[in-house]
N, CA, C and O atoms as CSV, one atom per row, in Angstrom:
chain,resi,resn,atom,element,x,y,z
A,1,UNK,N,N,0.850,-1.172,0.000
A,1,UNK,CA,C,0.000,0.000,0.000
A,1,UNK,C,C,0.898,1.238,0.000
A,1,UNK,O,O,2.036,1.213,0.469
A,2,UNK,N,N,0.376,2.251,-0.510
A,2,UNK,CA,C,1.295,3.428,-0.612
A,2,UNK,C,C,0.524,4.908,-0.098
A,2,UNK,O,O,-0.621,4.969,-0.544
A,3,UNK,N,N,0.762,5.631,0.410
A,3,UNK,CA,C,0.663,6.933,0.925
A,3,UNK,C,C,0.371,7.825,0.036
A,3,UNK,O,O,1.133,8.034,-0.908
A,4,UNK,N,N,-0.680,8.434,0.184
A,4,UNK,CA,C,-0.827,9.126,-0.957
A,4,UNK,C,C,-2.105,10.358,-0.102
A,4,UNK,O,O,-2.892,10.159,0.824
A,5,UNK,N,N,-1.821,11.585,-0.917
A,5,UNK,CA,C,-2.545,12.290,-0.703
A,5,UNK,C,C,-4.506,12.183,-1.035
A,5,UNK,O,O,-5.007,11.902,-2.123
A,6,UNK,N,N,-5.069,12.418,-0.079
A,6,UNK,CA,C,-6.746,12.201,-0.323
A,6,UNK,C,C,-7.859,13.187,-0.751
A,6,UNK,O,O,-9.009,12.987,-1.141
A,7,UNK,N,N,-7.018,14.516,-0.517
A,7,UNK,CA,C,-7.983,15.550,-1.074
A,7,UNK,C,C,-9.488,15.392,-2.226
A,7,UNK,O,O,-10.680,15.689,-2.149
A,8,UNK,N,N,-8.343,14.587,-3.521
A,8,UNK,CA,C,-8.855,14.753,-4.800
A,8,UNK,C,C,-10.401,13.724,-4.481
A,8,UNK,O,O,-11.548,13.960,-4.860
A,9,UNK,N,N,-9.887,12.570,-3.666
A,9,UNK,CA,C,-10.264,11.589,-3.408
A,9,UNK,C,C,-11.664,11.888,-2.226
A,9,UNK,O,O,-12.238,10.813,-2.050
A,10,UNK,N,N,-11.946,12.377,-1.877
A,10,UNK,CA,C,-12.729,12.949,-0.984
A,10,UNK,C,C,-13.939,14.080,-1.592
A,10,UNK,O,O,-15.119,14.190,-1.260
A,11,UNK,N,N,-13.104,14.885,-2.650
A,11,UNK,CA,C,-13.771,15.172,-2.935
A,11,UNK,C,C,-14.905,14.795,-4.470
A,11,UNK,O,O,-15.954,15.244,-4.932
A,12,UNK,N,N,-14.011,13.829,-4.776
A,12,UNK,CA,C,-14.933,12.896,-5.812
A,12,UNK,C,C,-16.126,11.897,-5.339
A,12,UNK,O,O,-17.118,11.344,-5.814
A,13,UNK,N,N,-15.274,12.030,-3.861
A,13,UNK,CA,C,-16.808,10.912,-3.241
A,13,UNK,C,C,-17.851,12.269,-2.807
A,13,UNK,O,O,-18.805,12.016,-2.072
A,14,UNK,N,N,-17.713,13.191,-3.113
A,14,UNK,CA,C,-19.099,14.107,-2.772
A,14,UNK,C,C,-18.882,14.252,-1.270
A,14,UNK,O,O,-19.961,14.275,-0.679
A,15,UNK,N,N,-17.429,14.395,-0.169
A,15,UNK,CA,C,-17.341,14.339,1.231
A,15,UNK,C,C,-17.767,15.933,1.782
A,15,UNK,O,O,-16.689,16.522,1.714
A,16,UNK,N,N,-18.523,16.662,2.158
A,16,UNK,CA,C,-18.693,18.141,2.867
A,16,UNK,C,C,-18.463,18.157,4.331
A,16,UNK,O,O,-18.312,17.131,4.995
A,17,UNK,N,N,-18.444,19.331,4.798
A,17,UNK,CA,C,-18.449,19.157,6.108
A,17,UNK,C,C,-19.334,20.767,6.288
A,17,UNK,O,O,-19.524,21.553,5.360
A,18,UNK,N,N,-19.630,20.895,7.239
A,18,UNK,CA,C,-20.400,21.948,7.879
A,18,UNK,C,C,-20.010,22.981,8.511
A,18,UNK,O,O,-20.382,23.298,9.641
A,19,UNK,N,N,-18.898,23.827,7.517
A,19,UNK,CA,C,-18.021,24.896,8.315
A,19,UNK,C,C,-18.654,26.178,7.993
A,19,UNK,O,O,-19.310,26.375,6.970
A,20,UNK,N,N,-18.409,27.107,8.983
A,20,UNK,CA,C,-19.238,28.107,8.720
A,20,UNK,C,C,-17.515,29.277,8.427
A,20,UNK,O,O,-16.433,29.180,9.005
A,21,UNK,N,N,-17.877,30.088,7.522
A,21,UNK,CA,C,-17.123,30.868,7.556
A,21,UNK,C,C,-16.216,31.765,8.678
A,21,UNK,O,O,-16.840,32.621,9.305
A,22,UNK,N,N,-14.887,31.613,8.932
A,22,UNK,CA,C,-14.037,32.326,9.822
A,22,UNK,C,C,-13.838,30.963,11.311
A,22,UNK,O,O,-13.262,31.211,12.370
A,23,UNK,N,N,-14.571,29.430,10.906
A,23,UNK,CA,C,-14.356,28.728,11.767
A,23,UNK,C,C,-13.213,28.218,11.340
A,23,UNK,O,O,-12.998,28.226,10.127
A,24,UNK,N,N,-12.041,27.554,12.434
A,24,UNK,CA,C,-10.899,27.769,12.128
A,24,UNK,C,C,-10.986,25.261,12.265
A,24,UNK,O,O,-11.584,24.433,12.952
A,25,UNK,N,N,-10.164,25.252,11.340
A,25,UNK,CA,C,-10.244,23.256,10.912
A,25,UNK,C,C,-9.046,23.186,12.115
A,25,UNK,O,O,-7.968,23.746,11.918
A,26,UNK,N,N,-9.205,22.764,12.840
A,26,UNK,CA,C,-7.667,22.478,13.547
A,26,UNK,C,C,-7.303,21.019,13.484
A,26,UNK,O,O,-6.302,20.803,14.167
A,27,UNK,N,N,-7.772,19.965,12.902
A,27,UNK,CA,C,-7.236,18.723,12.720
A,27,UNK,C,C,-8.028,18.159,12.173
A,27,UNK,O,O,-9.150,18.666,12.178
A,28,UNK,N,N,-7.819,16.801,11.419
A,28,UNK,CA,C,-9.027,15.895,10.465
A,28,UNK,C,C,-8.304,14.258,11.261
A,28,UNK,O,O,-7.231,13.817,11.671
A,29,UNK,N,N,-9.760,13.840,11.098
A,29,UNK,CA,C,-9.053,12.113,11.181
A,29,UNK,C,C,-10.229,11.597,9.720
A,29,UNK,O,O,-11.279,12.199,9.497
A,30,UNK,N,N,-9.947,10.907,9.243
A,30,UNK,CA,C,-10.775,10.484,8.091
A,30,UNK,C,C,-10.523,8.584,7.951
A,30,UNK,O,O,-9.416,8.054,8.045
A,31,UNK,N,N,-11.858,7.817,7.710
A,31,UNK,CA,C,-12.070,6.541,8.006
A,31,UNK,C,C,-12.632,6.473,6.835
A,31,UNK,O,O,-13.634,7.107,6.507
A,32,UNK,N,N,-11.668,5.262,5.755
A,32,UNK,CA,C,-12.312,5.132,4.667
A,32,UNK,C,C,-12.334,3.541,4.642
A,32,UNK,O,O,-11.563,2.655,5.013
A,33,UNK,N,N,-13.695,3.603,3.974
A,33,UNK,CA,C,-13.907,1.590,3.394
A,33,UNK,C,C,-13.504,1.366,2.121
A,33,UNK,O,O,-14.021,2.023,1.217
A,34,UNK,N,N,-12.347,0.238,1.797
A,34,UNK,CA,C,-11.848,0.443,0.732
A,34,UNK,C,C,-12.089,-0.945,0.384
A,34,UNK,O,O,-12.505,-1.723,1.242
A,35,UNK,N,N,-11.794,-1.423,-1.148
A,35,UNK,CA,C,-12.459,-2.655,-1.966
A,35,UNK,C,C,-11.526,-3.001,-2.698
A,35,UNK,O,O,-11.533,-2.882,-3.923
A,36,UNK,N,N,-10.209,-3.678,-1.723
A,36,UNK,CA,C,-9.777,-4.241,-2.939
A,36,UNK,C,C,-9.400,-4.870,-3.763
A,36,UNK,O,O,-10.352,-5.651,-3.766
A,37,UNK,N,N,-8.556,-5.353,-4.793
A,37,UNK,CA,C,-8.744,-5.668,-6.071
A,37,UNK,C,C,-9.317,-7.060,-6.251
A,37,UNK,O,O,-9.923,-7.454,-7.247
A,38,UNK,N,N,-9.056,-7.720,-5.202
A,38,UNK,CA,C,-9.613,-9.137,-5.470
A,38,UNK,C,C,-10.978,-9.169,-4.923
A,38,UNK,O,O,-11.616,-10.204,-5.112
A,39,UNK,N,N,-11.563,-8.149,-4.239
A,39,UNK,CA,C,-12.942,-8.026,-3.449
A,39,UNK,C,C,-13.299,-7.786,-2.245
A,39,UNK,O,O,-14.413,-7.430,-1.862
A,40,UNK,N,N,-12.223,-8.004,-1.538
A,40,UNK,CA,C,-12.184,-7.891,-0.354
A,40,UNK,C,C,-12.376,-6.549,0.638
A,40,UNK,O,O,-11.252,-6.153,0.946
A,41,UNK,N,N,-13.021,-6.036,1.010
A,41,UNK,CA,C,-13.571,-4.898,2.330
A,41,UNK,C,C,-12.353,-4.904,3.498
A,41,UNK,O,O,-12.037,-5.884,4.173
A,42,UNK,N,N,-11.763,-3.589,3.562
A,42,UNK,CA,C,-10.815,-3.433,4.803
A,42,UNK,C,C,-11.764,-1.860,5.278
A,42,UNK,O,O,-12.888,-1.609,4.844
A,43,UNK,N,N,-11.050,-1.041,6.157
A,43,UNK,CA,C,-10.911,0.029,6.750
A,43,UNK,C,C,-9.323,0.542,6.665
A,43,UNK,O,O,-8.355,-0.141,6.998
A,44,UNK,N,N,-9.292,1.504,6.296
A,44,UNK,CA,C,-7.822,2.472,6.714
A,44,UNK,C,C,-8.263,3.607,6.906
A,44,UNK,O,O,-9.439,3.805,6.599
A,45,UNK,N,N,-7.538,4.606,7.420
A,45,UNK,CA,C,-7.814,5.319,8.433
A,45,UNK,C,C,-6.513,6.856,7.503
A,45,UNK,O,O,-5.625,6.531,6.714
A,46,UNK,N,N,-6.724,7.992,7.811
A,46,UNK,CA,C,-5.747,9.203,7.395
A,46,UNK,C,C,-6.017,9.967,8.673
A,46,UNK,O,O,-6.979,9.963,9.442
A,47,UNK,N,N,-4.822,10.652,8.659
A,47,UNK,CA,C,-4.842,12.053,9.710
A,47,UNK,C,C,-4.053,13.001,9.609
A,47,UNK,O,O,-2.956,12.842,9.074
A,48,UNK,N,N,-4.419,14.082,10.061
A,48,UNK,CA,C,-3.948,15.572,9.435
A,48,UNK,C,C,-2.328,15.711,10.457
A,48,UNK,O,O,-2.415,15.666,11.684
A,49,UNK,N,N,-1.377,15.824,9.984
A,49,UNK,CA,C,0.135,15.923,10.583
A,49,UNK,C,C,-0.258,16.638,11.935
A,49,UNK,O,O,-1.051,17.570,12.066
A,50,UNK,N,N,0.629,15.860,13.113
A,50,UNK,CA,C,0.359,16.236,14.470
A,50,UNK,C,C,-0.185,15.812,14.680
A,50,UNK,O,O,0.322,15.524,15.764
A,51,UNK,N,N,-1.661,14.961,14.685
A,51,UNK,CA,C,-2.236,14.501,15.020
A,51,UNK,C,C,-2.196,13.752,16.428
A,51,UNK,O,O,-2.926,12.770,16.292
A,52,UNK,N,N,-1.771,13.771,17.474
A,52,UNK,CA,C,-1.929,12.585,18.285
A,52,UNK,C,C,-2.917,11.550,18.366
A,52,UNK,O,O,-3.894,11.439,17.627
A,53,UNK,N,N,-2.539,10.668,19.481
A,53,UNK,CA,C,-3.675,9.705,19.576
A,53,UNK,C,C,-4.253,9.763,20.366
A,53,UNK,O,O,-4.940,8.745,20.455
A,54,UNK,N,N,-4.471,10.614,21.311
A,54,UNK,CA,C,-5.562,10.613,22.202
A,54,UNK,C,C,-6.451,11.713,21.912
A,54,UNK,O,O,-7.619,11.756,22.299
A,55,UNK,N,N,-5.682,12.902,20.992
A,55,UNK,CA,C,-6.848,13.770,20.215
A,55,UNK,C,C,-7.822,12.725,19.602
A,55,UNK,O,O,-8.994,12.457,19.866
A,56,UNK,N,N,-6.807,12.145,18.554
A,56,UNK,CA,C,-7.610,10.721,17.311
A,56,UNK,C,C,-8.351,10.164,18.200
A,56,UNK,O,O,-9.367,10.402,17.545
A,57,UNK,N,N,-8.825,9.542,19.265
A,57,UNK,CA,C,-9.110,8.819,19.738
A,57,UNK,C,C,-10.061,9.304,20.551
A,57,UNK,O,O,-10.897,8.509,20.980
A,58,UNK,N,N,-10.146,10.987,21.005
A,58,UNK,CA,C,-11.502,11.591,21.457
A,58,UNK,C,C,-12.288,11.626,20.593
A,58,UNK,O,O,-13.482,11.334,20.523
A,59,UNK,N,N,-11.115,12.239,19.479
A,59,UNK,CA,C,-12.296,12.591,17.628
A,59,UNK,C,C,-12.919,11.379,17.489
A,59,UNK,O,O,-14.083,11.743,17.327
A,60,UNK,N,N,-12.927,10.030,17.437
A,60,UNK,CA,C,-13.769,9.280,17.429
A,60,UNK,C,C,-15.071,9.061,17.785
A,60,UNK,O,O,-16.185,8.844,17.308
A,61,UNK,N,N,-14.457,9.211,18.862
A,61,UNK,CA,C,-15.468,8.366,20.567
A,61,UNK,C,C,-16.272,9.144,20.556
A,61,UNK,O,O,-17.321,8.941,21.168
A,62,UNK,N,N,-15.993,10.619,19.663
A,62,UNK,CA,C,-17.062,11.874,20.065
A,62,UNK,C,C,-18.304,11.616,18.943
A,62,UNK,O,O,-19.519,11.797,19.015
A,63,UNK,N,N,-17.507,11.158,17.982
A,63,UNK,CA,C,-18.158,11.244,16.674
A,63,UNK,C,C,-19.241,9.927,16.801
A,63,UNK,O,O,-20.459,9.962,16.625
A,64,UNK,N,N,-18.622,9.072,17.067
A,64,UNK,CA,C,-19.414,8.236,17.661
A,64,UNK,C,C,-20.559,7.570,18.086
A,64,UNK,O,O,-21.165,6.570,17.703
A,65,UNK,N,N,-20.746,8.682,19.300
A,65,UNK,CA,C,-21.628,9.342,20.261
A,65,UNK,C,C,-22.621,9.681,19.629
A,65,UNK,O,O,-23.719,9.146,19.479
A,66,UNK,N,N,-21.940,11.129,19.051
A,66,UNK,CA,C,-23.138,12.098,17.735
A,66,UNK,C,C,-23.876,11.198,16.810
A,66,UNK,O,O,-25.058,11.329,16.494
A,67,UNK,N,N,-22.916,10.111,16.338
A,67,UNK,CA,C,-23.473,9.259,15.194
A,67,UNK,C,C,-24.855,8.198,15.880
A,67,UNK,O,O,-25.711,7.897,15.047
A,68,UNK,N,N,-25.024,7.753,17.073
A,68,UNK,CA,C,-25.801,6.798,17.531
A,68,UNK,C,C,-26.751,7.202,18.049
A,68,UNK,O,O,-27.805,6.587,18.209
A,69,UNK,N,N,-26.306,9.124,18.629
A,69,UNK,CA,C,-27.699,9.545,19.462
A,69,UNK,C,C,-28.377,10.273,18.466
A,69,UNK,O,O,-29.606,10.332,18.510
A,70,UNK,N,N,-27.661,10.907,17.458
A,70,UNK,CA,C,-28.231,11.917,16.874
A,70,UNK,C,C,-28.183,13.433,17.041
A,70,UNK,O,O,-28.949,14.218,16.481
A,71,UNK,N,N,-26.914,13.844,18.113
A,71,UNK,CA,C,-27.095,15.224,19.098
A,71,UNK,C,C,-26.656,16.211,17.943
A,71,UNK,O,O,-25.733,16.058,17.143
A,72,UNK,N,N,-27.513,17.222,18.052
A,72,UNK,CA,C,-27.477,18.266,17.350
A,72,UNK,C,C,-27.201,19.664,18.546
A,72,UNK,O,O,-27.917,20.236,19.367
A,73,UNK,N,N,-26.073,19.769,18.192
A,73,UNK,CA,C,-25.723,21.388,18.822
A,73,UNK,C,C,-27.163,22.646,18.883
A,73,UNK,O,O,-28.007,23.083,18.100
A,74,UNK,N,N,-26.884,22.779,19.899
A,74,UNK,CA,C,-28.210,24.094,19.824
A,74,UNK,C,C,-27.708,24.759,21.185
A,74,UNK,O,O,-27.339,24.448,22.317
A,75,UNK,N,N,-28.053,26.525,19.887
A,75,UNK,CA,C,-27.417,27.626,20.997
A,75,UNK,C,C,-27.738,27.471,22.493
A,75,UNK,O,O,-28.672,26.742,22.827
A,76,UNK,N,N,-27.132,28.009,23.244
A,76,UNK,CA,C,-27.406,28.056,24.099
A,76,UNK,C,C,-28.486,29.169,24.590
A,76,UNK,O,O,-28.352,30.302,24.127
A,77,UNK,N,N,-29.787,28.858,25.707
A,77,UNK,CA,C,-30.988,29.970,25.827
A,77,UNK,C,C,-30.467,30.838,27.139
A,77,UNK,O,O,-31.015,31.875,27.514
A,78,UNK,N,N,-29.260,30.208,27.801
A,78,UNK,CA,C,-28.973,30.913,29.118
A,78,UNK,C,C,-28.253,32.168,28.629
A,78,UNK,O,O,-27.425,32.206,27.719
A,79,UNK,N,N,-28.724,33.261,29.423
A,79,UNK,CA,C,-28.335,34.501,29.198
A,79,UNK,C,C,-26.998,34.868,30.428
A,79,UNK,O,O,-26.303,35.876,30.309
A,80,UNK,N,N,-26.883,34.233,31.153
A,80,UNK,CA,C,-25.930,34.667,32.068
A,80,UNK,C,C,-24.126,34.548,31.475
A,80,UNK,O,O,-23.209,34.908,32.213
């Protein structure tokens, strides 16, 4: 297997994310399902330089979370 940059690749699969202008990306972890040549289904995994593993490894667990409950961020109504 070889190393290779994913940009192009990400964005041919139609990948977005939900940034609002002047929000600042401070790291990516990215989980792809790949097929290959003889048929076979793996997982490999990319991450943005620096990355540690216990960042990688919150970014998950968080995503996770979001992915099973469904939690949607909403402003906050407290005025204090």
């Amino acid at each position: 297997m070889s190393e290779q940059k994913i940009g192009q690749l990400l964005d041919s699969l139609g990948v977005e994310a939900d940034i609002e202008e002047g929000d600042l990306v401070a790291a990516a972890f990215v989980i792809l399902k790949v097929i290959k040549t003889d048929g076979t289904v793996s997982l490999a995994n990319a991450r943005s330089e620096g990355l540690d593993w216990i960042t990688r490894l919150g970014m998950v667990t968080a995503t996770a979370a979001i992915e099973n409950t469904g939690f949607i961020d909403t402003p906050s109504t407290d005025d204090t």
